[in-house]
N, C-alpha and C positions, 0 to 999 in steps of 0.2 A: 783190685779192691783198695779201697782207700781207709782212713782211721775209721769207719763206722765198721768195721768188720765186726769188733769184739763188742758193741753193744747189748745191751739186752732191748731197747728198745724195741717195736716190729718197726715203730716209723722212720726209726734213725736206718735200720738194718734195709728198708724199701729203697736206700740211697747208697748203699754200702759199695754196689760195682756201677755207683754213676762216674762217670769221666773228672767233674770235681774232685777235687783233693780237698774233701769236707774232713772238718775236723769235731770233734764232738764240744761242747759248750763244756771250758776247764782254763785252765792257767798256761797249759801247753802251747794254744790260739795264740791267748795275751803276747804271751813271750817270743811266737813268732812274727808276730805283727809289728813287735816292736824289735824285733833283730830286721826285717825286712823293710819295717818302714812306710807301710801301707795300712789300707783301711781295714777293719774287718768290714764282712760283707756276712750279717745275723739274718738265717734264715730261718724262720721259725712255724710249725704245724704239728699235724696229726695225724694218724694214720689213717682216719675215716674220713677226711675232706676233700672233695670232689675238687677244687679247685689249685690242690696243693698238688693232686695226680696231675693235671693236667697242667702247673708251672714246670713241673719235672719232667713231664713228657716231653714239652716245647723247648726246654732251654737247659735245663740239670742233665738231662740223658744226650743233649746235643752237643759233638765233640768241637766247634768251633765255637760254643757261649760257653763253655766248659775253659778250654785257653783261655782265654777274655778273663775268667773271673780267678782263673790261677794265675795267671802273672801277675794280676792286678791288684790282690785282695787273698788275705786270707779268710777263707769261706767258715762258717759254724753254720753247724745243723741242730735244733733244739726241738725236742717233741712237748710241745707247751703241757702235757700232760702229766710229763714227767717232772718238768720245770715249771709249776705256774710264776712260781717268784719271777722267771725270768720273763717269761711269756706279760706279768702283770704290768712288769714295768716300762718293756719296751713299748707295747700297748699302748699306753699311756704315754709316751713318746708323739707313736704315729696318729693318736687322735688329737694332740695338741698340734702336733703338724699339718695333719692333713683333714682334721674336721671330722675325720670318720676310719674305724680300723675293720680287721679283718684275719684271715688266713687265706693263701699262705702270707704269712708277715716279712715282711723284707726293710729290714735296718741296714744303714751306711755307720760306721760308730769307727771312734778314733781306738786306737789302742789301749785304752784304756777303760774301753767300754762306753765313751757317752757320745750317743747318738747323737747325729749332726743331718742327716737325711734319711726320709724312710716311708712306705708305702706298702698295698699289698699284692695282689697280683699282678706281674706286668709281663703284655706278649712281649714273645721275644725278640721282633725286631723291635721295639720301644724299647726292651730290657737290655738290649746289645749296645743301642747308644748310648743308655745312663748309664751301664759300666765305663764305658771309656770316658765322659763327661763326670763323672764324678772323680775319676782316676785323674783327669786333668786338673780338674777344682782344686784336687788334694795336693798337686805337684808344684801348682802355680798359685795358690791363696791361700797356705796353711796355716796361716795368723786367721784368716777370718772361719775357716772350716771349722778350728779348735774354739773359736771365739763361741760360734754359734750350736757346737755341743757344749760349752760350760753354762750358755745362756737357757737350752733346753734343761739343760740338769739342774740349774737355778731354779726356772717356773715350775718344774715338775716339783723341786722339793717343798713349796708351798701348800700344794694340794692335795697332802696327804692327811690322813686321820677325819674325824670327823668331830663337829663339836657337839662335846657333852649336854644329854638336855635331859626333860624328868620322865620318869616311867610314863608311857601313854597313859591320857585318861580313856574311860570308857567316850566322852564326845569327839577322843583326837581318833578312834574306830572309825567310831560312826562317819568323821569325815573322810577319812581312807576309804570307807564307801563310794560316799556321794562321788570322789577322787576318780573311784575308778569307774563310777558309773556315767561319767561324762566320754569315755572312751571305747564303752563296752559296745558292741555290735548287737543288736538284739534280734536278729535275722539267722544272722551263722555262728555268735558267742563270739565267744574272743574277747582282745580288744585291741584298737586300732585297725590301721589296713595289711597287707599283704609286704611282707611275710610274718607268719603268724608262726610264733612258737606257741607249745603246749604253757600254760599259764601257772604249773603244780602248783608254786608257792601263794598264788594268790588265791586257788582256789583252795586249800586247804585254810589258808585265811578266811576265805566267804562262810565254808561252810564251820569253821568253830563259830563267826559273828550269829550265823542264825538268823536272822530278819527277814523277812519272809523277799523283799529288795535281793540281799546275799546269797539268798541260797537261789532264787531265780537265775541270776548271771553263773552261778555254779552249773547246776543244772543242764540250763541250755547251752553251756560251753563243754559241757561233760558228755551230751549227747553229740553235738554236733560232732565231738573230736571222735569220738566211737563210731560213728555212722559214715564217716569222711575216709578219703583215702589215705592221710598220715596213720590209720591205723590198716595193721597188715591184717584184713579178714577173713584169710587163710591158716597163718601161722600162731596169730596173737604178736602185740608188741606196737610201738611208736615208734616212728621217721622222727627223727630230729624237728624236723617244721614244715611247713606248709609255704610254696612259694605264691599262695595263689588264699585269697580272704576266705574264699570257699571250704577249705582243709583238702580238698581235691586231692591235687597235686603234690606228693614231697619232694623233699631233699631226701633220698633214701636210706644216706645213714642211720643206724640206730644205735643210739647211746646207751653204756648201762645206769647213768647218773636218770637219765628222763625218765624211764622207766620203771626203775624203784620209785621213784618219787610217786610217779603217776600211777603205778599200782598200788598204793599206799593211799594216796587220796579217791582215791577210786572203790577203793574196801569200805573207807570212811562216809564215802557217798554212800554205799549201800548199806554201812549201818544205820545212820541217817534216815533211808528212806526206805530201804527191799528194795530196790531199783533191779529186776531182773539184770537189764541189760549191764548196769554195773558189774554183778554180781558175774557177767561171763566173762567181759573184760578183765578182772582181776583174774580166775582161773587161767583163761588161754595165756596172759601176757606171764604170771607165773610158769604156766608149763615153758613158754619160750625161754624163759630165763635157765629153767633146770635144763634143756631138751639141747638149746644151741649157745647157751654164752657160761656154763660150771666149767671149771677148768680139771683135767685128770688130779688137783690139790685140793679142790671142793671150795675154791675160790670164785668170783667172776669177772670175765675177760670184761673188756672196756669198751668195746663198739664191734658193730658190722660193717665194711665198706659199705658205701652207695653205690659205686660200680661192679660189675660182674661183667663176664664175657656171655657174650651172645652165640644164636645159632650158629652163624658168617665166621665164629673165628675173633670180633672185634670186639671191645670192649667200653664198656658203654654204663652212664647213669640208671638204674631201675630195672635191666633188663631181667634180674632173677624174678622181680615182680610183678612185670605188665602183662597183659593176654590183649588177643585179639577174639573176636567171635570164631575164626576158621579152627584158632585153636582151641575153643571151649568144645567145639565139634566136634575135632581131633578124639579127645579126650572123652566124652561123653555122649556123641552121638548128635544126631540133627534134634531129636525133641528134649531131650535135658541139656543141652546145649546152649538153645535156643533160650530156656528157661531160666537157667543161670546167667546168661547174659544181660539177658533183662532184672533178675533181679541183683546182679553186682555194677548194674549199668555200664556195661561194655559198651562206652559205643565212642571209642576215639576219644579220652580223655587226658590225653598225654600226647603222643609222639606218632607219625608215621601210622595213623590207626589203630593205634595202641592203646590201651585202658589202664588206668591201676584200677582198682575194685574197690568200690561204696556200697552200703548195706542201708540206704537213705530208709527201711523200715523194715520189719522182722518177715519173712515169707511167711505164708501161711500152711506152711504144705513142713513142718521141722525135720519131719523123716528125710522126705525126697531131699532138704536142704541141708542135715548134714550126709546123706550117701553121697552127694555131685561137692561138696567140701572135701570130705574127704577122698575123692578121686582126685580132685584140682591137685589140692596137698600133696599127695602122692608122687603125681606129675611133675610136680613143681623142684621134689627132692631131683628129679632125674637131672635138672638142670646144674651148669657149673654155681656154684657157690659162691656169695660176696666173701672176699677176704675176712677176719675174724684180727684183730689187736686185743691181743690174748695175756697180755699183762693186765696187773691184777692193782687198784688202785687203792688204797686203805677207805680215801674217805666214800668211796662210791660204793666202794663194798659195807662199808657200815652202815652207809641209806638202803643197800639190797636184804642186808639182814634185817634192818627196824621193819621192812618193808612185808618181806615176809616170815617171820616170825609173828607180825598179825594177821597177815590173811592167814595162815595157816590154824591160828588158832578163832580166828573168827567164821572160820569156814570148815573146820573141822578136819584140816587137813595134817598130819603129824610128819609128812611127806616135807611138809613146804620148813616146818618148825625144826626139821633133822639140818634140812639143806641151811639155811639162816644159822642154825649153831655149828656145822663144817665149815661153816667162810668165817664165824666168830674165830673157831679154831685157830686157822690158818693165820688173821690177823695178830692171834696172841701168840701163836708161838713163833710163826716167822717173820713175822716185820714189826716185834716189839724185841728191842735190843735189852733194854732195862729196865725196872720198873722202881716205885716208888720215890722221885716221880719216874714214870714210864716216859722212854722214848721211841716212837714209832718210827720207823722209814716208810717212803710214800708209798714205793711201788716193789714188786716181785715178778715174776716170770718163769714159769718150769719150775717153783721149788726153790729156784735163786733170790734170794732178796738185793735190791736193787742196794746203790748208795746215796740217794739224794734223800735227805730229811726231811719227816713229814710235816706238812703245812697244820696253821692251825684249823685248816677244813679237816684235814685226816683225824686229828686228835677229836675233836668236837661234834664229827658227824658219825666217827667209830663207839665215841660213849653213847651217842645216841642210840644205837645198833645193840651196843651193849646194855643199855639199860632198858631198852626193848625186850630184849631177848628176858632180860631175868626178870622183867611185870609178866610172860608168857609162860615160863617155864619154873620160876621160883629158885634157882639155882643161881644160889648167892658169886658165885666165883662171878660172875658178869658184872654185879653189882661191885665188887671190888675193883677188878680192872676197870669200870669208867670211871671210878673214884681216882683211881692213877695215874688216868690221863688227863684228866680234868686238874687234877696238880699238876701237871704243868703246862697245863692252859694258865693256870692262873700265876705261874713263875717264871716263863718265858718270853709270853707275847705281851703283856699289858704295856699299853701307849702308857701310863702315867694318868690319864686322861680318866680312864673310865670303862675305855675301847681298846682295842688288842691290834696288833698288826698279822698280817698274817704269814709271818718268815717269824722264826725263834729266836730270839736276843743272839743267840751260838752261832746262826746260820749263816750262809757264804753272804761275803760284804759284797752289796751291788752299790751303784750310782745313785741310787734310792727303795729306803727300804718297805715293801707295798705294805699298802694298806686301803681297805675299799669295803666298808661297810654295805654297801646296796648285793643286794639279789641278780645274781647272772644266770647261766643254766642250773647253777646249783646254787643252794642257798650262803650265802657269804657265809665265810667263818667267825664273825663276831656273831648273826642271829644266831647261828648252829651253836656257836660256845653260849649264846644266852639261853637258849631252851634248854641244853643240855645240864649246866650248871641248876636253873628254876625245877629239873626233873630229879638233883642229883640233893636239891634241897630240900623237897616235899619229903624223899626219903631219908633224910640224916635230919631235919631240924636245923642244920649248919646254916648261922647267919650268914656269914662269910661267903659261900657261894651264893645265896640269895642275894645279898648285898652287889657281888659282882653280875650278876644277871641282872639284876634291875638298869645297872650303869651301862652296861651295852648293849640297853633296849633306847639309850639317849637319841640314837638319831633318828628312830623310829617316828618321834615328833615332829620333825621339820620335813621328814619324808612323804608322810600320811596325804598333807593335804596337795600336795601337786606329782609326788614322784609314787607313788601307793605302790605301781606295778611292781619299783625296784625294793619292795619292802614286805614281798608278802609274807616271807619264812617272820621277822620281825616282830609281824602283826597279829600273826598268827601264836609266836609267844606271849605277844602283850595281852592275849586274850586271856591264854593261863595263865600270866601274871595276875589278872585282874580279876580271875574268879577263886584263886586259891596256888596253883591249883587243887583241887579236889585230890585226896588221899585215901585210899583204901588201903587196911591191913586184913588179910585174912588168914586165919589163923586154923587151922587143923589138919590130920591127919592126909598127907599129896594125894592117895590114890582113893580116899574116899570119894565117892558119890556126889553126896550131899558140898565138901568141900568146892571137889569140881563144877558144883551148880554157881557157888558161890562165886567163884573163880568166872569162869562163863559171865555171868551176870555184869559182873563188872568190868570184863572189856567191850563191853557190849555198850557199856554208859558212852555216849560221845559228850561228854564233858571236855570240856578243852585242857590239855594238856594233864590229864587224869594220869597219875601214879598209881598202879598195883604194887603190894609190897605182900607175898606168900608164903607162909614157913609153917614151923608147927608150934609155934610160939616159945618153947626151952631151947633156950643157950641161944636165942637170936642175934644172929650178927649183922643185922640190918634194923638201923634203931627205929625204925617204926614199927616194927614189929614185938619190940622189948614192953613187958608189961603186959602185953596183948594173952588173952585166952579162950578157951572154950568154953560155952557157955552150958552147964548142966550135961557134957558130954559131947555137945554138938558142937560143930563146927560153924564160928561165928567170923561177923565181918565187921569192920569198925571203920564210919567215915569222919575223914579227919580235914581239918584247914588249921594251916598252921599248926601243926602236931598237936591239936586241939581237939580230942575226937567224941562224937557223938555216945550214946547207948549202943552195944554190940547188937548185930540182928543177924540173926539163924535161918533164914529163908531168902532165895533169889529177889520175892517178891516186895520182902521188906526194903533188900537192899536197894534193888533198884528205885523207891519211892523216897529214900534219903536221897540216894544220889540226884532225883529230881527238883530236891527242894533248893 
């Protein structure tokens, strides 16, 4: 076993008995790198990438590329998961170098950390000559080797931050529209070609715009992704992407970042509309979530491998979730067999006459189709299971609880609103060291909290989660902790600029310190710090944070009309910047009736970026609630902009025709 033994990682520890003499990403490396005199050799992934298994298979598990990279190089192993800071910057390296990045990532860096060569998957007889070629480079050119990491670390340091611009107008929207409707597919949604990620941020975007345009590309992108194979129509849940325009085909991993997200906008589609088919997607993909990724701490793991082992023994991409017709047979016989197969279109749509399963329209027969579901299901448990990376992420978990702590309460589920406040739990007692302002750690595992400082996505997408939780439940305690974290968002990261970085003024000194404003699988941590801060100001009145959410909506503008994709979370707050957002107090007695109609009502408004704020209005410690009272005995609702609020109203009916105006 090599230094990955005592990790808590799962990805570091999947490396732990390779033939490398991996070392974990720390000063220990540095220091041997420079007693020995060699290059590091930065290898960088995740537990759920298909293509990191299989560099490790070829070359990390092989004992003759395993020599090779020990004599030559001291090896590091980093699970970008745990590390984005590190993961952000090398990144940005290998796409200055080579035009385009990846995992698994593979850096050449001098002892001191700065990258001088770097790429991402490479077989291994290609990978066996660049070790020894770079190892010579290093022996016989070390003036130009060092030359051309200072030069990388030079460019690199230019293109950090972004520059300050003004709060979107309501026409810089509108052109983030037209933006993205020049790329949108109107056949199979999406936008672009193949490979097609799930779009959350943009579609959560579309559908606050509202245009009749907007919610079109919603819509059709919302069906097709339900209807297509990247959704498991079995279990409930999303694949990572689609390698094929169609949504057919995935990459089989499943993240828990995509899936809060997309259960989330998925709720909001069917406030929206009643879109049945929304409305199942959000239950199944929540039960997936409580069913296969809660951890025994009532936290949620991080992904599902993409490979599983097959019948044969061998292990392989999708195998937990393809059928073939003989097998639908198996399972259910010649005439429900036959019937299921045609309606999940089994017919060879993957590998070897393999199928993943599409649902391209609702059977008509719902008995007959969930009794042959739920046999499939059943069947399907019998099988080996993908791997599980079972560490618990702060900020992915604050997107799971904003996520469902609304479906739960928009769907009447108290189930979904328990789960959403144990992972709150978990976030506040074990991975917040201190508070006022509070410091989060990114990750945990078993109970264990990790050591790597949380970014400012954990900070900004955990307030998020948290001041979700307290517009559901009215339980001020939420309400304070995102206030705690949100100071020191505003203490730690600000570029000076306007914009924030996303490593903490305290955190370990890299080569350069990231920062990246745009939308990736999850939403950047300056949008996440800007909606959260615009949410944390509806309810206090505080200039101050409004002030700093307007400023890190700056690049919003320059984004909108050519880059929209990389801007949806952004745009999506610029919308609730630009109508209020919209404030609701409601004021009376929690287990009343009448209250909880009130309540209901109001998360029911899809007003963009709408604040609930619930108490009984004595001794409020949530100032939008101060002042606030009951009207004649009943329990009243108060719409507010700008802590500016209308005449209180005593009926669902009333409230919701304010909220409309």
């Amino acid at each position: 076993m090599n230094r990955l033994g005592g990790e808590t990682s799962p990805y570091l520890l999947q490396h732990a008995d390779n033939p490398v003499d991996w070392f974990p990403w720390g000063e220990e490396a540095f220091a041997e790198a420079r007693e020995r005199d060699v290059p590091l050799l930065i290898s960088v992934g995740y537990s759920a990438c298909h293509w990191c298994h299989v560099m490790a298979h070829e070359s990390f598990e092989d004992e003759a590329t395993a020599t090779l990279m020990n004599e030559l190089f001291v090896n590091v192993k980093v699970d970008r998961e745990e590390r984005p800071d590190v993961d952000a910057v090398y990144m940005s390296a290998v796409q200055a170098m080579t035009g385009q990045g990846g995992w698994p990532m593979t850096v050449f860096a001098t002892p001191d950390g700065h990258p001088f060569y770097a790429g991402t998957y490479f077989p291994r007889p290609y990978f066996q000559r660049l070790l020894r070629t770079v190892a010579q480079v290093w022996r016989q050119d070390r003036e130009g080797v060092l030359a051309q990491g200072a030069k990388v670390v030079e460019a690199l340091a230019g293109r950090t931050g972004a520059p300050p611009g003004p709060l979107p107008t309501a026409e810089t929207l509108d052109r983030a529209v037209r933006n993205l409707a020049e790329t949108f597919d109107e056949r199979r949604g999406g936008f672009g070609g193949a490979p097609k990620f799930p779009p959350s941020m943009v579609l959560e975007f579309l559908l606050r715009h509202g245009t009749r345009e907007a919610l079109a590309m919603a819509e059709t992108t919302m069906e097709a992704m339900a209807r297509g194979g990247i959704y498991d129509q079995l279990g409930g849940g999303f694949a990572r992407y689609s390698v094929d325009v169609d949504w057919v085909v995935p990459h089989f991993e499943k993240m828990l970042y995509d899936n809060a997200l997309l259960l989330r906008v998925y709720a909001h589609w069917w406030r929206a509309t009643g879109s049945v088919l929304a409305r199942r997607v959000v239950l199944e993909t929540a039960d997936w979530l409580l069913r296969e990724m809660r951890t025994p701490e009532g936290g949620f793991a991080s992904a599902l491998d993409a490979d599983s082992e097959g019948p044969d023994g061998t292990h392989g991409e999708g195998l937990f979730y393809i059928w073939t017709p003989e097998q639908f047979r198996e399972v259910l016989g010649d005439e429900d067999g036959a019937w299921a197969a045609s309606v999940f279109e089994v017919t060879g749509t993957f590998e070897h006459g393999t199928s993943v399963l599409q649902l391209p329209a609702d059977p008509d027969d719902p008995d007959r189709f969930d009794r042959v579901r739920t046999a499939l299901r059943a069947a399907r448990e019998r099988r080996p299971r993908p791997g599980r990376d079972d560490k618990i992420v702060a900020a992915w978990n604050g997107l799971a609880i904003a996520a469902l702590a609304e479906a739960g309460a928009l769907f009447d589920h108290p189930d979904l609103i328990d789960a959403a406040r144990r992972a709150a739990e978990l976030l506040d007692d074990l991975h917040t060291v201190s508070r006022g302002p509070a410091r989060l750690l990114r990750t945990s595992r078993d109970g264990r909290a990790g050591t790597n400082a949380g970014m400012l996505e954990d900070y900004a997408d955990t307030a998020e989660g948290f001041l979700t939780l307290y517009a559901v439940t009215g339980e001020s305690r939420w309400f304070h902790r995102a206030g705690d974290l949100l100071e020191t968002v505003l203490t730690r990261f600000p570029d000076g600029s306007g914009g924030f970085y996303d490593a903490p003024d305290d955190g370990e000194r890299l080569f350069q310190r990231p920062q990246d404003p745009t939308d990736n699988a999850t939403p950047s941590g300056q949008f996440a710090a800007a909606g959260a801060l615009l949410s944390y100001a509806a309810l206090t009145g505080s200039a101050r944070h409004r002030e700093a959410a307007e400023a890190a909506l700056g690049p919003v503008s320059a984004l909108a009309e050519r880059y929209a994709r990389f801007a949806g979370w952004g745009l999506a707050v610029a919308e609730a910047a630009l109508r209020g957002p919209a404030e609701v107090a409601i004021v009376g007695p929690p287990g009343d009736a009448r209250t909880r109609a009130l309540h209901r009502a109001a998360l029911m408004s899809g007003a963009p970026g709408l604040v609930v704020a619930l108490g009984t209005g004595n001794h409020a410690d949530v100032p939008l609630l101060e002042g606030r009272g009951m009207v004649d005995g009943s329990p009243a609702a108060y719409v507010c902009r700008r802590f500016t609020c209308r005449a209180p109203v005593t009926s669902p009916a009333e409230l919701r025709a304010e909220l409309a105006r």
